[in-house]
N, CA and C atoms of all chains as a GROMACS GRO file, in nm:
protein
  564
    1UNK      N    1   0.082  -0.119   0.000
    1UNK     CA    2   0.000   0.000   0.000
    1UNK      C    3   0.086   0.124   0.000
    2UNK      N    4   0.220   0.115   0.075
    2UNK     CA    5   0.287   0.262   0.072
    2UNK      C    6   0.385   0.200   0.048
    3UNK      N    7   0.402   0.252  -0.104
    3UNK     CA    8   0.493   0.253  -0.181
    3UNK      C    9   0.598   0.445  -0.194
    4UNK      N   10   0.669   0.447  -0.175
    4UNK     CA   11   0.689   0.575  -0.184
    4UNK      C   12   0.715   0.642  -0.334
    5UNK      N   13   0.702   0.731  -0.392
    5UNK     CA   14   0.718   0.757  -0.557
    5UNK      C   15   0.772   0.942  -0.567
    6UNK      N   16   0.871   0.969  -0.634
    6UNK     CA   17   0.891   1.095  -0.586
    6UNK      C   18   0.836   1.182  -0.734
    7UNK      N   19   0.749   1.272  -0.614
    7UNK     CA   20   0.650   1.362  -0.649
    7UNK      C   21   0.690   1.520  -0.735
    8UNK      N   22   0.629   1.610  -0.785
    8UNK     CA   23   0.657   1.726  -0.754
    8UNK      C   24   0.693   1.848  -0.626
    9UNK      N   25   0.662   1.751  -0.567
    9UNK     CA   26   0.615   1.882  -0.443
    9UNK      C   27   0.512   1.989  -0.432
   10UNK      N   28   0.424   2.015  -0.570
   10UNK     CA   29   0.327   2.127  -0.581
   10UNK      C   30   0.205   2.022  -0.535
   11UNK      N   31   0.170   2.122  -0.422
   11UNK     CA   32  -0.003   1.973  -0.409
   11UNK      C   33  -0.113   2.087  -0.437
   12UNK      N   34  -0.178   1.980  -0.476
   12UNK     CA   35  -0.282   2.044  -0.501
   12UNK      C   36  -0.418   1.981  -0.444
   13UNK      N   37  -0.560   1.983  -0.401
   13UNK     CA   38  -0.686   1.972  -0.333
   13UNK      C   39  -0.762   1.854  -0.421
   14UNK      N   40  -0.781   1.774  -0.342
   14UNK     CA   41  -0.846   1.655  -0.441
   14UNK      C   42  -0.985   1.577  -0.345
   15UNK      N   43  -1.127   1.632  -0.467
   15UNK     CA   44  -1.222   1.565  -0.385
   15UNK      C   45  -1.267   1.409  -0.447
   16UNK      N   46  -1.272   1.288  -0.382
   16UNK     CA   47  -1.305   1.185  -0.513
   16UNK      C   48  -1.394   1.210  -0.521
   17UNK      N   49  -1.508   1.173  -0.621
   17UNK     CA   50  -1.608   1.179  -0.620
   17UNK      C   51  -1.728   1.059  -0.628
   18UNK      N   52  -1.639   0.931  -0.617
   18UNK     CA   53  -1.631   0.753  -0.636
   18UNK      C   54  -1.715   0.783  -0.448
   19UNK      N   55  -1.886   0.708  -0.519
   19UNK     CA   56  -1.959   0.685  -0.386
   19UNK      C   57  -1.930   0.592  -0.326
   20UNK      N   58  -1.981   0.524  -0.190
   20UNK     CA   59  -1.955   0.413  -0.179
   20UNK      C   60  -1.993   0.280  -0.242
   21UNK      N   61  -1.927   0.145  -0.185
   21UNK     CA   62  -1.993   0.069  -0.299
   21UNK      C   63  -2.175   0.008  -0.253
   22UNK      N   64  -2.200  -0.016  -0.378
   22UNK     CA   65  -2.367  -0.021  -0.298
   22UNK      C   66  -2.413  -0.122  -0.214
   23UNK      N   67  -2.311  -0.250  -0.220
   23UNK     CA   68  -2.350  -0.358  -0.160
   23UNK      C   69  -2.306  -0.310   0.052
   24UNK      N   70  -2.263  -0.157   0.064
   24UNK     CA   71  -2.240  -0.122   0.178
   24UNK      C   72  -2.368  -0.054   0.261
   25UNK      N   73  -2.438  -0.119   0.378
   25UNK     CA   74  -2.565  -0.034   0.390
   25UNK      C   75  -2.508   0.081   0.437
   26UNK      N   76  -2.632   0.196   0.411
   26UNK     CA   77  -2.593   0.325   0.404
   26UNK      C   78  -2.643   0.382   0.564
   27UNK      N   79  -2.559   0.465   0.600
   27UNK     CA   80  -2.618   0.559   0.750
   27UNK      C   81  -2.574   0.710   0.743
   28UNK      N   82  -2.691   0.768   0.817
   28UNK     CA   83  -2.678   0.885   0.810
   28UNK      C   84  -2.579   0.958   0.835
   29UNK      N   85  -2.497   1.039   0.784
   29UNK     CA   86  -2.336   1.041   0.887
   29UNK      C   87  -2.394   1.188   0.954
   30UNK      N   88  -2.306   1.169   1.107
   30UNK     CA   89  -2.356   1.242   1.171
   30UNK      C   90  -2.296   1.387   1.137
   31UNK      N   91  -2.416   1.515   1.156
   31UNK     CA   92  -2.396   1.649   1.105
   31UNK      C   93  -2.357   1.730   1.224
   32UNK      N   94  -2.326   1.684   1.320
   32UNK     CA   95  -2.265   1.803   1.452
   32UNK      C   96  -2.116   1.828   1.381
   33UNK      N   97  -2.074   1.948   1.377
   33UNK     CA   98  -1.984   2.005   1.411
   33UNK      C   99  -1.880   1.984   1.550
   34UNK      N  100  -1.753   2.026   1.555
   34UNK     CA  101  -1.647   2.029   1.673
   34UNK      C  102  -1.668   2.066   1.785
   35UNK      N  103  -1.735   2.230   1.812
   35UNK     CA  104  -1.803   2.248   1.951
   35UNK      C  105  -1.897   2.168   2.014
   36UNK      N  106  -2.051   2.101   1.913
   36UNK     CA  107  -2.162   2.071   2.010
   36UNK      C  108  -2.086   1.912   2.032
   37UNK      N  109  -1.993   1.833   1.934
   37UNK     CA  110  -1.943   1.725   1.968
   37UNK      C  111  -1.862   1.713   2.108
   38UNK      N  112  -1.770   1.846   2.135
   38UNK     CA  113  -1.730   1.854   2.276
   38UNK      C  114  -1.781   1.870   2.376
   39UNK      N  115  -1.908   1.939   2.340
   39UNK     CA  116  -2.002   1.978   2.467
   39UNK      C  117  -2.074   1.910   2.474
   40UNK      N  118  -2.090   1.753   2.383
   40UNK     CA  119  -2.170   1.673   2.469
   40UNK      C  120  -2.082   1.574   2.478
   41UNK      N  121  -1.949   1.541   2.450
   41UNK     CA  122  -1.860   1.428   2.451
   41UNK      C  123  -1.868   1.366   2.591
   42UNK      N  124  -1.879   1.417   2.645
   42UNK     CA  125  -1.907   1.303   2.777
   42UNK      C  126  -2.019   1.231   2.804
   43UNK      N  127  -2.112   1.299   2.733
   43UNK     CA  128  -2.242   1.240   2.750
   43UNK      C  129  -2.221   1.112   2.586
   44UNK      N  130  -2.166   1.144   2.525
   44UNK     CA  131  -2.167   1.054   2.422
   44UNK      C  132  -2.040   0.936   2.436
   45UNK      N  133  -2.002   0.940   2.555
   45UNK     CA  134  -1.877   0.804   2.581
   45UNK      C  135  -1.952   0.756   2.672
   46UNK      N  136  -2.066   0.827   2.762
   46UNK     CA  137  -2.136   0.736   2.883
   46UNK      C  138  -2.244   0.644   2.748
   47UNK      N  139  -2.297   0.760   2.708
   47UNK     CA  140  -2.447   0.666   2.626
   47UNK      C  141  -2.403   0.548   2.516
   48UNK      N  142  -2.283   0.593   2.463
   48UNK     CA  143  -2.242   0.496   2.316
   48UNK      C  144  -2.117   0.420   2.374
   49UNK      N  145  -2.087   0.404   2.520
   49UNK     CA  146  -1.967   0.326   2.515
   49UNK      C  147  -1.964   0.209   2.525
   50UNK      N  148  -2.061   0.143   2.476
   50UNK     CA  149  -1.993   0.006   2.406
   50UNK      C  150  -2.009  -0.020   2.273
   51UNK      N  151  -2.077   0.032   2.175
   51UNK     CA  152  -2.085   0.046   2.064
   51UNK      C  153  -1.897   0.131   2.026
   52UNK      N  154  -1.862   0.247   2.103
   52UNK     CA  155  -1.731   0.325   2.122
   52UNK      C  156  -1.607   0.231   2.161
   53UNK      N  157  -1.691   0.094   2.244
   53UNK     CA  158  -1.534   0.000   2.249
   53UNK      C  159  -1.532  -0.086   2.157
   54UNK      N  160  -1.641  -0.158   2.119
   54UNK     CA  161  -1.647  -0.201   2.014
   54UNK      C  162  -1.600  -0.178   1.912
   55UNK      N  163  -1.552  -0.068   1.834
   55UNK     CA  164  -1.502   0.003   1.720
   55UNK      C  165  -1.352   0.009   1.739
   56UNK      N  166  -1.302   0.063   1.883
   56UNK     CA  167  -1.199   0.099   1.911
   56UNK      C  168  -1.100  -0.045   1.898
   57UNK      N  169  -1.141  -0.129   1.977
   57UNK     CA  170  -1.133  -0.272   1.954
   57UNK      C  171  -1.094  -0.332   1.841
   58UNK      N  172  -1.226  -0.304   1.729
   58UNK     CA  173  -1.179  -0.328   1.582
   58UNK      C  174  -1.111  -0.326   1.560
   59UNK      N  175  -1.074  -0.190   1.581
   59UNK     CA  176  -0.952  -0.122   1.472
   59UNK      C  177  -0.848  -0.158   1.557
   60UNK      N  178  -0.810  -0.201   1.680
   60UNK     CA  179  -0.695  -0.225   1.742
   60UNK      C  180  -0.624  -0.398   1.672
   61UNK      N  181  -0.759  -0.467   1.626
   61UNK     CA  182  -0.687  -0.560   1.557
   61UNK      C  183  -0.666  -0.575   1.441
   62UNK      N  184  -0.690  -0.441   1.352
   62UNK     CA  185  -0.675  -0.451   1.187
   62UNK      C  186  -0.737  -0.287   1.142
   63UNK      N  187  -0.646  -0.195   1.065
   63UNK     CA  188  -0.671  -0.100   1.079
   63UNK      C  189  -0.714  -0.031   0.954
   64UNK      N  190  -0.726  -0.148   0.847
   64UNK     CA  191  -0.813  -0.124   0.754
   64UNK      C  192  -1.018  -0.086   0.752
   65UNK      N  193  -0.967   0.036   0.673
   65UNK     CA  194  -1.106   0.124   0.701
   65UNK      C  195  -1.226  -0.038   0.665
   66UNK      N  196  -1.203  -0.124   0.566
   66UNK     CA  197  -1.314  -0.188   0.526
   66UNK      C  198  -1.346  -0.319   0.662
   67UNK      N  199  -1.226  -0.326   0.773
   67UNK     CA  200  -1.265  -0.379   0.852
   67UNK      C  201  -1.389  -0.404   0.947
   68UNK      N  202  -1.375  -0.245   0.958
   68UNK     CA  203  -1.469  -0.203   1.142
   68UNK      C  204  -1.610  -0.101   1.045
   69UNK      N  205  -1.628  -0.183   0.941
   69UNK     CA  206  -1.742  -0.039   0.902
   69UNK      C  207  -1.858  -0.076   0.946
   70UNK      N  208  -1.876  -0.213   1.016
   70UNK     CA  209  -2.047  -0.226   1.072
   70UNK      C  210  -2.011  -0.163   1.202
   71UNK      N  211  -1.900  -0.152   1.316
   71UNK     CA  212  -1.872  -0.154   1.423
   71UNK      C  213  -1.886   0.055   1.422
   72UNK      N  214  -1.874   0.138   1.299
   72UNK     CA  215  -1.825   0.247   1.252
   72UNK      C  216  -1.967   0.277   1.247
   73UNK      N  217  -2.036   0.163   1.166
   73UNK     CA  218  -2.195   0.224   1.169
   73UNK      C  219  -2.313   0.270   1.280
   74UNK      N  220  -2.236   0.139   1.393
   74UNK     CA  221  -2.315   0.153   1.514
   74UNK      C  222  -2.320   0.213   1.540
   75UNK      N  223  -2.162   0.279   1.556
   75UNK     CA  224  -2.134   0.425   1.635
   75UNK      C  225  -2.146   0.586   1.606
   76UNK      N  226  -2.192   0.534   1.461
   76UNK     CA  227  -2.260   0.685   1.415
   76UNK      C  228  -2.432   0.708   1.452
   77UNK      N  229  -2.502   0.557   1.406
   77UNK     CA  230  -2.629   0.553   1.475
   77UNK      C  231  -2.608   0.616   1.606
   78UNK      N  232  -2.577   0.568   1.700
   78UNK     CA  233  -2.562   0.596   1.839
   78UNK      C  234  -2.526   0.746   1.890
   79UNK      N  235  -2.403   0.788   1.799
   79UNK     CA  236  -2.431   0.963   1.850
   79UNK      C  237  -2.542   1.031   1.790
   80UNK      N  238  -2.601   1.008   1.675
   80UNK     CA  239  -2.713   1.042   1.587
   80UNK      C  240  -2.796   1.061   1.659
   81UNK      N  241  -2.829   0.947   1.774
   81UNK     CA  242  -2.979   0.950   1.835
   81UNK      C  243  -2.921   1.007   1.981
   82UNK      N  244  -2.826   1.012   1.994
   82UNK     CA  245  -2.800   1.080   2.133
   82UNK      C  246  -2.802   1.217   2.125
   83UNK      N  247  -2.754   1.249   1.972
   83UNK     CA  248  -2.733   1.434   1.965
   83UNK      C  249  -2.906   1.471   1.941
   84UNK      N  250  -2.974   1.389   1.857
   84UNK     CA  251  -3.115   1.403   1.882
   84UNK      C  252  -3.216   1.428   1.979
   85UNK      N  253  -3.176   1.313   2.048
   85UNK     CA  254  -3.241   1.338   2.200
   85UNK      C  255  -3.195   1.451   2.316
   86UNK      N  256  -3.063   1.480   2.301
   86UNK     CA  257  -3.052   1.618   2.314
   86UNK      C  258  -3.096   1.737   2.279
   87UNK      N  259  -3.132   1.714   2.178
   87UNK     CA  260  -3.176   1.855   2.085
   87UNK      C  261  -3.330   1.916   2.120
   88UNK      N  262  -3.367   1.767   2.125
   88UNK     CA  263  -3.507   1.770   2.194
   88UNK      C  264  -3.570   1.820   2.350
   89UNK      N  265  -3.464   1.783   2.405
   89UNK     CA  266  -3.459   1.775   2.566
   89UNK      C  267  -3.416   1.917   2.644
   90UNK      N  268  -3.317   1.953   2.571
   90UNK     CA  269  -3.242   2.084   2.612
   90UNK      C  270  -3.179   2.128   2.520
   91UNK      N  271  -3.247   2.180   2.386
   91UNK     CA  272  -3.151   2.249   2.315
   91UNK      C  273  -3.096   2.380   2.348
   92UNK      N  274  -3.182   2.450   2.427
   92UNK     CA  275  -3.141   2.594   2.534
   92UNK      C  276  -3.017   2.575   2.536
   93UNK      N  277  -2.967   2.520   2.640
   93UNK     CA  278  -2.814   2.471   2.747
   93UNK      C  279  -2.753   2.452   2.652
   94UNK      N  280  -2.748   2.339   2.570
   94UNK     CA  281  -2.663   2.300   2.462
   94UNK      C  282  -2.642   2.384   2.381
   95UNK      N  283  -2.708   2.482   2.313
   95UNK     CA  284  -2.649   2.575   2.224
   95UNK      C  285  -2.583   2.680   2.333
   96UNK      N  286  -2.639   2.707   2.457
   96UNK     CA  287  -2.544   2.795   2.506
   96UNK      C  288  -2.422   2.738   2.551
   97UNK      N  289  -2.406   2.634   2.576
   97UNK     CA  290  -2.260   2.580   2.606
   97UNK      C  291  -2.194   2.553   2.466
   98UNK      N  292  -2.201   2.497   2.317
   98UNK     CA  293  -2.092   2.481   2.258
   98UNK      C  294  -2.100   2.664   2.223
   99UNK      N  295  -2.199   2.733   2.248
   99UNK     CA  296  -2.163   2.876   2.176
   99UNK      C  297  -2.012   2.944   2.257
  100UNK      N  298  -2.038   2.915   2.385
  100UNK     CA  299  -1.960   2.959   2.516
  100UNK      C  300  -1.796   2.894   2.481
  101UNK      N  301  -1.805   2.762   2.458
  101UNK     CA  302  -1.698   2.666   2.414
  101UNK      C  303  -1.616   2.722   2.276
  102UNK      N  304  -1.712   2.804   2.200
  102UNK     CA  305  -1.629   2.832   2.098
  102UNK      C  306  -1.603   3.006   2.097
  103UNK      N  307  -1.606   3.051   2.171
  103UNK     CA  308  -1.570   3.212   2.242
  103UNK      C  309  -1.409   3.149   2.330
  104UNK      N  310  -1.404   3.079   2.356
  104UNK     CA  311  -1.312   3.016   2.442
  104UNK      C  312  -1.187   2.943   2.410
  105UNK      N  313  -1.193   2.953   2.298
  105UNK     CA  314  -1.080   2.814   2.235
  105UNK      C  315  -1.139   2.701   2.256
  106UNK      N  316  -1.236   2.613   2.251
  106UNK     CA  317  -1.295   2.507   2.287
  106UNK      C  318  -1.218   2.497   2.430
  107UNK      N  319  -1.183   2.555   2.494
  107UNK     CA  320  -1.154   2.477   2.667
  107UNK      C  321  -1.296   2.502   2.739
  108UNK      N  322  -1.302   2.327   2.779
  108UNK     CA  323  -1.413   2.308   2.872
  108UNK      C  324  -1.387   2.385   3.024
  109UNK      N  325  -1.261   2.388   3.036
  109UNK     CA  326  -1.199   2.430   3.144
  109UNK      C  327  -1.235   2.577   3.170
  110UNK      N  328  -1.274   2.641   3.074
  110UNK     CA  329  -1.254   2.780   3.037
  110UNK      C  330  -1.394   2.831   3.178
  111UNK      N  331  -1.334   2.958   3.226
  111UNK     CA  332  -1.421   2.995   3.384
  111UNK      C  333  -1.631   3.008   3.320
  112UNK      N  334  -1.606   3.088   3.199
  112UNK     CA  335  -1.764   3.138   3.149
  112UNK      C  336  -1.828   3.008   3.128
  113UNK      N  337  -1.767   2.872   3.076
  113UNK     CA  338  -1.811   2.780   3.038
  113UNK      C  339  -1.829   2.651   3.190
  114UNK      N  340  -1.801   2.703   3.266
  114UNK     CA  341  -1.788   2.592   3.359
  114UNK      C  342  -1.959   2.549   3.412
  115UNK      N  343  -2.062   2.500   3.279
  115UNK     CA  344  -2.160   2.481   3.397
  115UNK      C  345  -2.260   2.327   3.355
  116UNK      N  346  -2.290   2.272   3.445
  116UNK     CA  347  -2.371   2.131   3.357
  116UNK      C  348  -2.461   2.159   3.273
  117UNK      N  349  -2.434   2.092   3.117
  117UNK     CA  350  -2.584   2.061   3.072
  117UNK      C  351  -2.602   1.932   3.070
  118UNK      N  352  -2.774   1.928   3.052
  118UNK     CA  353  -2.783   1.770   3.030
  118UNK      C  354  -2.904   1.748   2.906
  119UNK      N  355  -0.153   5.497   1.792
  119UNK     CA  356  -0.068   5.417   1.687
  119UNK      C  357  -0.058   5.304   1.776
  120UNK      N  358   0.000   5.290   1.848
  120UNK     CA  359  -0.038   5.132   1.891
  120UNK      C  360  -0.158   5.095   1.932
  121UNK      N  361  -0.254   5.190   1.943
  121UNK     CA  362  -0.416   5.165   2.019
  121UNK      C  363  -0.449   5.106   1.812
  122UNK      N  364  -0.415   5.204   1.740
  122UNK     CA  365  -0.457   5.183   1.639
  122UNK      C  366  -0.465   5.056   1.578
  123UNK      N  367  -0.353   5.049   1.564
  123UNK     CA  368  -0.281   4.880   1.494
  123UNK      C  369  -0.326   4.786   1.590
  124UNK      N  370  -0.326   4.780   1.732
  124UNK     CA  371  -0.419   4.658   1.788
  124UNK      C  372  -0.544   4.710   1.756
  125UNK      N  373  -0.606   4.762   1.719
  125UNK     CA  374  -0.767   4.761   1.702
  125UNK      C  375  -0.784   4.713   1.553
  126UNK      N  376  -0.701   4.725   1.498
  126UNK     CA  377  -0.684   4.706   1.332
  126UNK      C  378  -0.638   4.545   1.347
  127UNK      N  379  -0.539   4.494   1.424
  127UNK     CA  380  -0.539   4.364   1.410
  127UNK      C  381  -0.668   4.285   1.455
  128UNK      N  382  -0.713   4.339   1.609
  128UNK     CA  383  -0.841   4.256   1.675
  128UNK      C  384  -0.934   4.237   1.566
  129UNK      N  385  -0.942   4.380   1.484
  129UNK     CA  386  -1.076   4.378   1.356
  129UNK      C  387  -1.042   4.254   1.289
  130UNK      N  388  -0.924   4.242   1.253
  130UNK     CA  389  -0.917   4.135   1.093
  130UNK      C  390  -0.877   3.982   1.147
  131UNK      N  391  -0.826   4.001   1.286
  131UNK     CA  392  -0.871   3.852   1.329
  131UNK      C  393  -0.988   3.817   1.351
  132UNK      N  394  -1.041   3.898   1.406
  132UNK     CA  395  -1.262   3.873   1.452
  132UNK      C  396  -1.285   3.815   1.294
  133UNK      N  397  -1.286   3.938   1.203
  133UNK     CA  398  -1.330   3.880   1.077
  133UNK      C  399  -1.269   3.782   1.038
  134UNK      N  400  -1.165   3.742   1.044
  134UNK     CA  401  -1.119   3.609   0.969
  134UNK      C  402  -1.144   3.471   1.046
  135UNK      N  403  -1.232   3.465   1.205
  135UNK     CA  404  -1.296   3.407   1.252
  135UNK      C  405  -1.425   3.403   1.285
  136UNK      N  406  -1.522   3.443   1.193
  136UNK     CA  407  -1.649   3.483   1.164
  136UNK      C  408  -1.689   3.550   1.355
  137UNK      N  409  -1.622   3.669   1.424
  137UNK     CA  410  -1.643   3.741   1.487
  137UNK      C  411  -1.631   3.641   1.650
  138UNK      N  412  -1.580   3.577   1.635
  138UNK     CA  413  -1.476   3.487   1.746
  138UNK      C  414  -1.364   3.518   1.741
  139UNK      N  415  -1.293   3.489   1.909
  139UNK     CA  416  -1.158   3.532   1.923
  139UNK      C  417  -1.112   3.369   1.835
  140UNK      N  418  -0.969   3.383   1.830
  140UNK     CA  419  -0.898   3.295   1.730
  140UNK      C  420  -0.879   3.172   1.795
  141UNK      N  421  -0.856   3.086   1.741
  141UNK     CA  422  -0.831   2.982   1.805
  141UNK      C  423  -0.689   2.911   1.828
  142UNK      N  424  -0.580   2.898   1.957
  142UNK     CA  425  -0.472   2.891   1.983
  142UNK      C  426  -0.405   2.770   2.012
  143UNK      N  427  -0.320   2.724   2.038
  143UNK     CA  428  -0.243   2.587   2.064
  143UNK      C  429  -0.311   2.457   1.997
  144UNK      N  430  -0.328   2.548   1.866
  144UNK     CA  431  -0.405   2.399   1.759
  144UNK      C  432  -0.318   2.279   1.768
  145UNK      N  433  -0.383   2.165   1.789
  145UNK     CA  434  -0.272   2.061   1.733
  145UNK      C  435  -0.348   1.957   1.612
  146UNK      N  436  -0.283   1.863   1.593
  146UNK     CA  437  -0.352   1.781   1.502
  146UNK      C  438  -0.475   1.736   1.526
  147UNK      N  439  -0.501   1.702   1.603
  147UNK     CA  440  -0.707   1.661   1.598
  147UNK      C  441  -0.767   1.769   1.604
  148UNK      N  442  -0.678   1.933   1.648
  148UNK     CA  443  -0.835   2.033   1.647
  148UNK      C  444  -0.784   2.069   1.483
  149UNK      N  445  -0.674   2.041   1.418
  149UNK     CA  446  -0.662   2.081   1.263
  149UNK      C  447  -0.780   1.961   1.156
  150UNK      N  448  -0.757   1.858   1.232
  150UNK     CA  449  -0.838   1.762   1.152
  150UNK      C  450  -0.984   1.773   1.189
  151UNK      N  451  -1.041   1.832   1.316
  151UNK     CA  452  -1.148   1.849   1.341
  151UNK      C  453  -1.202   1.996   1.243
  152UNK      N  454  -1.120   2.058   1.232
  152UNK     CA  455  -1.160   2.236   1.158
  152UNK      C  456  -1.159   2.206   1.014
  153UNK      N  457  -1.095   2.097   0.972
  153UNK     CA  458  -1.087   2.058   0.822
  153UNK      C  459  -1.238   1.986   0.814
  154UNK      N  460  -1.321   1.905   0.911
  154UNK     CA  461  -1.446   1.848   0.898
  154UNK      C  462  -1.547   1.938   0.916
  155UNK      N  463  -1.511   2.062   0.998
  155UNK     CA  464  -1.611   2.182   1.019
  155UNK      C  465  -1.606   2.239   0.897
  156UNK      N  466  -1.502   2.260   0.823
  156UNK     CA  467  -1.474   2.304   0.661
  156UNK      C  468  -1.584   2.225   0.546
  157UNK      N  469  -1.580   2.073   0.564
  157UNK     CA  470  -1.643   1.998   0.491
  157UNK      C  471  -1.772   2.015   0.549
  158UNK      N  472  -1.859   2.057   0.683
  158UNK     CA  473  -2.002   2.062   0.679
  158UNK      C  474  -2.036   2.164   0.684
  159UNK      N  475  -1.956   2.271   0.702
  159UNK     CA  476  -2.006   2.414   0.672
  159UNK      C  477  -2.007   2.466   0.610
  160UNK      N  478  -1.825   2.496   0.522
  160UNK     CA  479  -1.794   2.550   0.458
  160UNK      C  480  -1.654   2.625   0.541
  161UNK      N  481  -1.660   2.664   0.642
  161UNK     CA  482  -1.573   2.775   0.694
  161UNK      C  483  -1.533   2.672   0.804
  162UNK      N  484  -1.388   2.694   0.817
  162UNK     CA  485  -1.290   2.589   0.936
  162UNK      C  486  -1.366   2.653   1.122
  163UNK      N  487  -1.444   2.766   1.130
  163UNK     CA  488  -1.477   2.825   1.226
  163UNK      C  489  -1.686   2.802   1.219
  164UNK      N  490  -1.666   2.765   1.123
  164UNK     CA  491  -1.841   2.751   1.112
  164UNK      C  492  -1.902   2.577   1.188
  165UNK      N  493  -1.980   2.635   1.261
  165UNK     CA  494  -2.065   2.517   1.331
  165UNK      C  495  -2.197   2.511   1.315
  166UNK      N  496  -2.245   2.393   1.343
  166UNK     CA  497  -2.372   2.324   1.329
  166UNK      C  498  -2.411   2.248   1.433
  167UNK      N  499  -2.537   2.233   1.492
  167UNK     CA  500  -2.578   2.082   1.568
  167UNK      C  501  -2.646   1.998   1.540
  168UNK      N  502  -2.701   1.965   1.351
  168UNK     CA  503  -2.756   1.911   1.292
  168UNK      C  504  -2.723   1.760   1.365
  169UNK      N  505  -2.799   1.661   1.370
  169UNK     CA  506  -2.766   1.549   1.436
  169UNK      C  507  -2.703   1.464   1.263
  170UNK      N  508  -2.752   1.529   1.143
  170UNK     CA  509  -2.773   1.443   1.072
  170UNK      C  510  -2.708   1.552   0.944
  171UNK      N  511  -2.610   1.461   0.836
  171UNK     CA  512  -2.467   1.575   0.765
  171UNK      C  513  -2.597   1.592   0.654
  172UNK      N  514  -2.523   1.728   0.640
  172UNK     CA  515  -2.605   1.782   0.470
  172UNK      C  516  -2.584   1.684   0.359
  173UNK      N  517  -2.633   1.677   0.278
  173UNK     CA  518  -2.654   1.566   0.168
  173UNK      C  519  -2.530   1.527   0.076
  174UNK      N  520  -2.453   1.682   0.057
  174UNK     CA  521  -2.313   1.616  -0.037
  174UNK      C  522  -2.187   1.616   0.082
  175UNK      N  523  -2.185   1.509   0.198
  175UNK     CA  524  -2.097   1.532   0.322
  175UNK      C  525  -2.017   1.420   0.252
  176UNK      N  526  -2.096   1.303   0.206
  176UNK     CA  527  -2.038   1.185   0.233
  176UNK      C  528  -1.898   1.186   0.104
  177UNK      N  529  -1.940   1.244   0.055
  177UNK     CA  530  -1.856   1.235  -0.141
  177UNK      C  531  -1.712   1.356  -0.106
  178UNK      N  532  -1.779   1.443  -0.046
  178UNK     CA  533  -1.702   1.590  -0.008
  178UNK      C  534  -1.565   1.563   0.027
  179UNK      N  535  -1.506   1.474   0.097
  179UNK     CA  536  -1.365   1.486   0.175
  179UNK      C  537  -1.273   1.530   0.110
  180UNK      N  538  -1.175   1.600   0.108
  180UNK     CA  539  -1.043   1.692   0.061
  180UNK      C  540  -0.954   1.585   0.099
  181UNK      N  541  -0.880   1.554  -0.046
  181UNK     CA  542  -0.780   1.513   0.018
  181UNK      C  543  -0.636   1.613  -0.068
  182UNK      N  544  -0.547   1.595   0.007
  182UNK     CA  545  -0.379   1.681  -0.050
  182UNK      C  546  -0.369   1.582  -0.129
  183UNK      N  547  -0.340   1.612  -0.320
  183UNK     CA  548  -0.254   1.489  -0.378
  183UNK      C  549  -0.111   1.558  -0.420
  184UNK      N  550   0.000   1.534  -0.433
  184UNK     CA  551   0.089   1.548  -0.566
  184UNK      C  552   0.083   1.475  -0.675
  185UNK      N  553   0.131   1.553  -0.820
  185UNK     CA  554   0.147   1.466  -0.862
  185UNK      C  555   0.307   1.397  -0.892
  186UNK      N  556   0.276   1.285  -0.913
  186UNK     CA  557   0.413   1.207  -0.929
  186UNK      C  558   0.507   1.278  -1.029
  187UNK      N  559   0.654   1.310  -1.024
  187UNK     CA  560   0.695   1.349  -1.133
  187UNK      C  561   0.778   1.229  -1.199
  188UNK      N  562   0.732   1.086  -1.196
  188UNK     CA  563   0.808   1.023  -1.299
  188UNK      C  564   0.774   1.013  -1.462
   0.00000   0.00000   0.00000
């Protein structure tokens, strides 16, 4: 697989555009962004962590992407319906904490941001 | 003159972080995380809490190529 080949050095931006293959079932991939993913990351290693070891696992014994993609699927289902049921429950808190998180440098640590949501 | 030029820098960093302070001691997962905020937003500083990616997410990924010079 890594073969080394010497290049130009000029790079340039490359999107494929090759879907997946169809015999792969399809899942929604999840649409949170970096802040609301941090501001609920704890709540998403309590709710999805075994679907989260499961994957981790996978890939600890073979680190080919076509290995762990049912174990990859679970775990997108699983934040999907957790960021959902959030959204539902308290979207108030949650948008004011990743808003707070990203005024901050994402530090959770940060004093304005120090407060529970759930 | 120095009130100036820091008010002139604060301006064009705010703007070049859609009106957020900047973001500091990046390392590789918050670069690879701002490159996926890039792919669902558009902007390395733009966020969402969609539970569920906009429709051209999956095809979208950037990758760096060279090309070979043999």
């Amino acid at each position: 697989m890594s073969a080394v080949y010497p290049t130009s050095g000029e790079q340039r931006e490359y999107v494929d555009p090759t879907p997946m293959p169809a015999h792969i079932p399809k899942v929604a991939e999840l649409g949170t962004s970096s802040a609301p993913l941090k501001s609920a990351a704890f709540f998403i290693g309590a709710y999805c962590k075994d679907y989260n070891e499961d994957f981790v696992l996978c890939k600890a014994e073979d680190r080919n992407p076509e290995h762990c993609l049912k174990e990859g699927r679970r775990v997108t289902r699983c934040a999907t319906d957790l960021i959902t049921k959030m959204r539902e429950n308290c979207l108030q808190q949650f948008e004011t904490h990743w808003n707070c998180l990203e005024k901050n440098n994402q530090a959770r640590h940060a004093d304005p941001c120090k407060t529970r949501d759930d | 003159m120095f009130g100036a030029a820091g008010t002139l820098l604060n301006i064009s960093t705010r703007a070049q972080n859609q009106g957020k302070p900047a973001r500091y001691n990046i390392d590789r997962w918050d670069e690879m995380m701002m490159k996926r905020d890039k792919q669902l937003t558009g902007h390395i500083r733009g966020q969402s809490d969609n539970p569920i990616a906009p429709s051209g997410y999956e095809n979208s990924s950037v990758w760096t190529a060279e090309r070979t010079s043999s």
